[in-house]
N, C-alpha and C positions, 0 to 999 in steps of 0.2 A: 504494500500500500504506500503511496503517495500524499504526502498530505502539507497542508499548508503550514508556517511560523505560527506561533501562537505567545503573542507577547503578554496580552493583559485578558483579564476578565471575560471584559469586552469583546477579543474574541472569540474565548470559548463559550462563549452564549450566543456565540452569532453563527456558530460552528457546532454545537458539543457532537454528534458522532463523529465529524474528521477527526476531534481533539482525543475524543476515546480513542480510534488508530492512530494518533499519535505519539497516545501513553503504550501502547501495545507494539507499535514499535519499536521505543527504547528499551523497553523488556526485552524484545525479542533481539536488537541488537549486541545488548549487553553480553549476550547469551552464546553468542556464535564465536566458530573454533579459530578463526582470524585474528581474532580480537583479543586470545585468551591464550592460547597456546606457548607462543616463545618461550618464555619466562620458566616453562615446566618441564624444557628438555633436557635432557640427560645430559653430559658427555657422551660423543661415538667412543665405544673401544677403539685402543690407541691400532695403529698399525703392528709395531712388535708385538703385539698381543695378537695377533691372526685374528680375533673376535668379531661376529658380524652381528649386525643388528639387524633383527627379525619385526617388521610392525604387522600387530593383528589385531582384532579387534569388533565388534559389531553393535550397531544402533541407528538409530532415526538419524545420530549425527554423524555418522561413522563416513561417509564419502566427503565432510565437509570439513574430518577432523585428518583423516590422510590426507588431504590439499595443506590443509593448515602446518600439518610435520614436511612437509615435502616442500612447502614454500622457506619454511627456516633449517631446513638440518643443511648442514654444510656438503656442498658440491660438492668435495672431495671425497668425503665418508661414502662407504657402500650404505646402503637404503635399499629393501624386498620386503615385501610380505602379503597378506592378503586381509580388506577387511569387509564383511558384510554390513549392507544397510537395506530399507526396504523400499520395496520396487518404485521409480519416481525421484529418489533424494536423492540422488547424484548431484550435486552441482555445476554449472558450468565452470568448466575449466578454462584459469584466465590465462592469456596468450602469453607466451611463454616457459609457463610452467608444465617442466617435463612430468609425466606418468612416473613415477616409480612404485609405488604400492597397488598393487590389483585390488578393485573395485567391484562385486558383485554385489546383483541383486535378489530378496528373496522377500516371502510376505509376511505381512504383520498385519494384527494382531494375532491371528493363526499360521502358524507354522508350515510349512512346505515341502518339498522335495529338494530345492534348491537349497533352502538354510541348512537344510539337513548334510548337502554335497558341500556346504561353505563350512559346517564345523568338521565335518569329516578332516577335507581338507584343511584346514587351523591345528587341530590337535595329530596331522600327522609331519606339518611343517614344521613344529617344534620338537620333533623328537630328535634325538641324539647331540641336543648343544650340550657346551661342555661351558664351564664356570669363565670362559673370558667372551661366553657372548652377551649378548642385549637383549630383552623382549623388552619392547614397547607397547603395552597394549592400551587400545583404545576403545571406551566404554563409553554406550548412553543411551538412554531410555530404549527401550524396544529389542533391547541385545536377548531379553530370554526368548522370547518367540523366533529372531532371525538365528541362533543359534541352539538348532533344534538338533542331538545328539539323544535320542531318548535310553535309558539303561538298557540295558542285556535284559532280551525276555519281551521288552514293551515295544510295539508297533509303531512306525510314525502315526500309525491311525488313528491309535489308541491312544495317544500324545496330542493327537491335536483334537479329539472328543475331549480330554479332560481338560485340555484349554478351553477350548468352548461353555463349559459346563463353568469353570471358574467365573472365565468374563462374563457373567449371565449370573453368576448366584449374588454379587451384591459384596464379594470378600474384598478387604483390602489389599493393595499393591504389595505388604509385604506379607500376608499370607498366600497370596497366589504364589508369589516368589519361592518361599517357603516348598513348598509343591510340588515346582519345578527344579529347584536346587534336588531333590534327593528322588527324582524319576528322569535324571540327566547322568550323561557320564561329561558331561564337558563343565557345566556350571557348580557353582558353591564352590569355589575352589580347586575344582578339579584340573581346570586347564593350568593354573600356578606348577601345579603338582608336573602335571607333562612337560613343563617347560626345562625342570629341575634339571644341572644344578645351575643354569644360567641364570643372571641377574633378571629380576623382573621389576619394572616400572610401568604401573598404570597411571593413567591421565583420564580422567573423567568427569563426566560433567551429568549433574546431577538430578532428577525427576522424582524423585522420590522426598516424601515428607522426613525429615531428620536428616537427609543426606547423608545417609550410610550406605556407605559402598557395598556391602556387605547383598544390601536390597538393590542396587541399582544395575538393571541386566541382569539379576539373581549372582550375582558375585564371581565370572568367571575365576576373576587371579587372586581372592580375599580372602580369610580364612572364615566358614559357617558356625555360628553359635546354635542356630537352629537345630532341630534334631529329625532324626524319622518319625518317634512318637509325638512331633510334634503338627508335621507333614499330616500323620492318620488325623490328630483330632480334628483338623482344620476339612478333610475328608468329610469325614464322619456330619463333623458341626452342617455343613452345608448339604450333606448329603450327596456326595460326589464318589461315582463309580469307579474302581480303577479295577484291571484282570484283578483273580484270585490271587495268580502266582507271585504279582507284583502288590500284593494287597499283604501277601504274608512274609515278603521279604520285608517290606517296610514294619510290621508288624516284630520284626525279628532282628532289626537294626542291620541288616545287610545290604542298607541304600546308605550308608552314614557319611558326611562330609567330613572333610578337614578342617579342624579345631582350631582356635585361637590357640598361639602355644607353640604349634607346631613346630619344628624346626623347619621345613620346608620354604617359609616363607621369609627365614631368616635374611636380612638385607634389601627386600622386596622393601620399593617404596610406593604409597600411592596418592596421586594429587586431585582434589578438585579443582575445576578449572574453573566451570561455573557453575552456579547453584539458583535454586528462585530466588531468595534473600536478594542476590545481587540484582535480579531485573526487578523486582520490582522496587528497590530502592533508586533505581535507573529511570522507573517511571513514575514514581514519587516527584524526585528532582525537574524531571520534565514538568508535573504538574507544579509547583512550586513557583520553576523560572516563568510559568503564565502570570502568579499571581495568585495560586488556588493555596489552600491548607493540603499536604496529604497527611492520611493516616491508615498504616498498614497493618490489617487486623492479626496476619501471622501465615507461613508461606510452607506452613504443618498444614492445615486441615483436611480433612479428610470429613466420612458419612456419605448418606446419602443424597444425590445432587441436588435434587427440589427440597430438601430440607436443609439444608446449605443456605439456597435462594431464599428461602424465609427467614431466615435468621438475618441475612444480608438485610432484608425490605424492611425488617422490623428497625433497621438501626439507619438505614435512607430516612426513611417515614419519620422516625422521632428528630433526626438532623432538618429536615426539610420543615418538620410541624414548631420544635421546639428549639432549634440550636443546640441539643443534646443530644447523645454525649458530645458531636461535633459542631461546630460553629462553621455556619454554611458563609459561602461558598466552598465547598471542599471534593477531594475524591477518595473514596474509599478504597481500596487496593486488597488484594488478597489473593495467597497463590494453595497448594498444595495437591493432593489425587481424592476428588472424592469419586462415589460411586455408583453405578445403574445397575436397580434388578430390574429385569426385565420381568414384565405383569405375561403371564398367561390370559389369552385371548377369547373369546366366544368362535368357533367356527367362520369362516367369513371376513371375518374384522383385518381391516387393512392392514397392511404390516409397518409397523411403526419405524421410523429411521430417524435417526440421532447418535449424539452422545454425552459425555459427561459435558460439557459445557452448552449444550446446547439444553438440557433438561435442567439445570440450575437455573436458564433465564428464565425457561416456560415456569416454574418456583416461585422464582423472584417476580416477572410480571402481574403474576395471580396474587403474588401476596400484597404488592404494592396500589393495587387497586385501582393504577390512573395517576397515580400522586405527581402532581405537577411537579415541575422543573428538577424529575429526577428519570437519568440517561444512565445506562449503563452498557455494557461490554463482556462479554465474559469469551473465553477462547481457549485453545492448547496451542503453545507454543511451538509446537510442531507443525500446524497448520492444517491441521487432520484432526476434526474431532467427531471419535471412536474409527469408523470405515467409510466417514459422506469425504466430501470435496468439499465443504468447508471449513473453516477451524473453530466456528461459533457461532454467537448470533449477539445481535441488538436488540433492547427492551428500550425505547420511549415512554411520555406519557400516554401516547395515543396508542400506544400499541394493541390495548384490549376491547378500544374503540371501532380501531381499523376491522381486528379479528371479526366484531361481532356486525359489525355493517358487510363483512365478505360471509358471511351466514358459518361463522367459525365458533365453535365452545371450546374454549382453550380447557378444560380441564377432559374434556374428552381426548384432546390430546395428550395431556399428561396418561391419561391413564391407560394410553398405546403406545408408551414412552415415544413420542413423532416429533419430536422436538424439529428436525429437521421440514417437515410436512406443513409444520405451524410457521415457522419463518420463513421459511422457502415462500408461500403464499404471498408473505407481505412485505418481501424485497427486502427483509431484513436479517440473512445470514452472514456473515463475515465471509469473506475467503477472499485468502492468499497465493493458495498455493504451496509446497513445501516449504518449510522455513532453513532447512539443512542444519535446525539444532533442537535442542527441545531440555525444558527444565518445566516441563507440564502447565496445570490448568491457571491462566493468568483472566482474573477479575478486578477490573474495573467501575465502580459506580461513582455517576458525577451527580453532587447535589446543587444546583443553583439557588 
């Protein structure tokens, strides 16, 4: 998105959706591997040391974050490796800059045949290093899906029904992870392990609430606190099938990760590059240099999306009614993963499309009522929110006006989760396009 200076008030009142993509762009700029990268590369192994340096790695930012290592590692150094991202995120390649890390694609949020060919290939590229080489690995958001290795026994098919079954029950990002960490042979740790005994440095950039590496990509090169019995409860809790044979191995601690502790990891370093905190402190300051108050409610949250969105409206509405808790003009900010169960339907009933940012507005608009001179935003920084072509949607005050003069009950769409279906209608979804980074769900509400 394009959008015009925003110096005072005055034009964000004369403007406020551009000014919302404006706050959503310094987030998302903040955010990207260009910007963030140098600062967190290694030393190449020297020449006398014969060592080479290996980059691998996968995520939503993963073709943006190998440009990034490829643009600063020294021309002289050797530079190979291979890293996966999901179908679309490649970025254009600026002129000049030579290929050196192979680049593939594979799908997200369900797993494929290709991710599955890109970890095969990752965990057999690092075998046989010896202690003076380098693993560079590169992590962020969406690495557990495009890094589909499922254990010994488990089908990719049956990997990617329990994926499905996850995004669909309403679990949080770190118990899905959880999940996948201990019905993988690559993730929780286990790729560190195959690297052994070469040096290992990860770089990553963070989507996950608390920004533990640990959860982010379900922790290729990190060491798992998580456990197997902790894998079944979360099973169990939601009621999610896996085979028998893989049901009693988990059951029997023979899916187990590697531990905090370990020797394995000994000298392994890992950095975040960027995290929500930083965009949305990015789009704070943006809002601020107009002229506005911001205040950022916390870049954790998590729940359910539409009750997310309530909680938001309730705290616009009392800004907008009473100058409490905030003193208006101001923008609300707020980042973290929350989450979508999806409603089972009556025979018939249209099939709902959306995702997490996109059912937080349908939330937020219903709860807000209309309430004048309050705009909001909500998006994933990735530019993809759940599997539409947009990254989110916009709520006005006309918004439940528009709806109901186009013969729309917005709560009927809520309750087909259509988030996508609702805005789509009233020209008022977001989209970008790829963003080539991603630190997840970024909310903006502007109160006038």
């Amino acid at each position: 998105m394009s959008t015009p200076p925003f110096h005072s008030v005055a034009d964000v009142r004369a403007q406020p959706r551009q000014f919302l993509e404006h706050l959503f762009d310094a987030a998302v700029h903040r955010a990207l591997p260009l910007a963030n990268t140098a600062r967190f590369l290694p030393e190449p192994p020297t020449p006398e040391s014969g060592g080479r340096t290996v980059v691998i790695g996968a995520g939503k930012a993963g073709g943006a974050m190998a440009q990034a290592v490829e643009a600063f590692w020294p021309a002289q150094a050797p530079l190979s490796g291979l890293v996966v991202t999901r179908y679309h995120h490649v970025p254009p390649r600026p002129a000049g800059l030579p290929a050196r890390i192979e680049v593939v694609e594979a799908s997200h949020p369900v797993p494929d045949a290709a991710g599955q060919a890109a970890a095969g290939r990752i965990l057999q590229m690092v075998q046989g290093l010896t202690e003076h080489d380098l693993v560079l690995c590169l992590i962020s958001g969406g690495g557990s899906a495009l890094l589909a290795l499922p254990a010994e026994g488990l089908s990719l098919e049956e990997k990617q029904a329990v994926n499905k079954a996850l995004l669909a029950s309403g679990a949080s990002i770190g118990e899905m992870n959880c999940v996948r960490k201990h019905l993988s042979r690559i993730k929780g740790g286990r790729l560190a392990a195959a690297c052994a005994p070469a040096r290992v440095v990860t770089l990553t950039i963070s989507d996950v609430p608390g920004d533990d590496p640990s959860v982010i990509a379900s922790g290729p090169t990190v060491p798992d606190a998580s456990s197997c019995a902790d894998a079944v409860a979360i099973l169990q809790r939601y009621g999610i099938e896996v085979p028998g044979a893989i049901m009693s191995l988990l059951e029997q601690g023979a899916l187990e990760t590697p531990k905090p502790g370990d020797a394995l990891f000994a000298g392994h370093e890992v950095h975040l590059i960027a995290t929500p905190r930083q965009s949305l402190e990015a789009a704070a300051e943006a809002a601020r240099a107009a002229g506005l108050a911001a205040h950022i409610l916390s870049d954790e949250m998590e729940g359910e999306s539409r009750e997310v969105g309530k909680v938001h409206a309730a705290l616009a509405r009392a800004a907008a009614q009473t100058g409490q808790p905030f003193a208006t003009p101001c923008v609300i900010l707020s980042g973290g993963e929350t989450t979508v169960t999806i409603r089972k339907q009556p025979p018939g009933t249209p099939k709902g499309r959306g995702g997490r940012a996109g059912e937080f507005c349908l939330g937020l608009a219903l709860a807000l009522q209309g309430q004048p001179d309050v705009h909001a935003l909500a998006a994933d920084t990735d530019g993809i929110d759940g599997v539409e072509d947009n990254a989110g949607a916009f709520v006005a005050p006309d918004t439940l006006a528009r709806a109901q003069a186009a013969g729309m009950k917005i709560d009927q769409f809520l309750d087909r989760n259509d988030a996508y279906g609702f805005f789509g209608a009233l020209d008022d979804l977001v989209v970008t396009g790829p963003t080539y980074t991603n630190v997840n769900d970024f909310r903006a509400i502007l109160v006038l």
